[in-house]
C-alpha positions in Angstrom: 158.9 185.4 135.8 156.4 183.4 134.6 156.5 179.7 133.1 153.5 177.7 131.2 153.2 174.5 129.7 150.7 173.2 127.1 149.4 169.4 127.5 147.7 168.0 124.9 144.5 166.3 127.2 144.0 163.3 125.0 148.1 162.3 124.6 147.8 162.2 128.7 144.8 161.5 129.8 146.0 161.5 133.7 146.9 164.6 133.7 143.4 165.8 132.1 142.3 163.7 134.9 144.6 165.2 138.0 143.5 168.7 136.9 139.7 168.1 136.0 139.8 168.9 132.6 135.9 169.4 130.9 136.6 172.2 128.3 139.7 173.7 126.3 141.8 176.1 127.1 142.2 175.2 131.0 144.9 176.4 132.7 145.7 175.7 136.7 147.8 178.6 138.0 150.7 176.3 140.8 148.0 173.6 141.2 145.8 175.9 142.8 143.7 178.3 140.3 141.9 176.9 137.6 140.8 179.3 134.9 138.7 177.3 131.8 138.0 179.7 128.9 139.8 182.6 127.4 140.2 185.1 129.7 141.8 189.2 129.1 145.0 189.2 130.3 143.6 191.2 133.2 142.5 188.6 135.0 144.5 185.9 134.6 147.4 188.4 135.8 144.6 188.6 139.2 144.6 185.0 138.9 148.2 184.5 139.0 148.5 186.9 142.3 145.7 185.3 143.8 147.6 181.8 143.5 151.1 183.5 144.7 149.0 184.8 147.9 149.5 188.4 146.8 
């Protein structure tokens, strides 16, 4: 299973800190993968094995 959580950058601007934040949509896969763009769902599924070690 897979969670996600949306945070609004400027309502917490440490957290857009923490995880580097320069462009919208950024997501960080367990604090480990960053993907910034839209990407097919393709390869943010690789991403999400790639930051599970698989």
């Amino acid at each position: 299973m897979v969670t996600a959580e949306c945070i609004e950058a400027i309502e917490f601007p440490h957290l857009a800190n923490k995880y580097s934040v320069q462009g919208v949509p950024r997501a960080v896969i367990n604090d480990k993968v960053p993907l910034e763009g839209a990407y097919p769902e393709p390869m943010v599924v690789e991403a999400i094995k790639q930051a599970l070690g698989s």
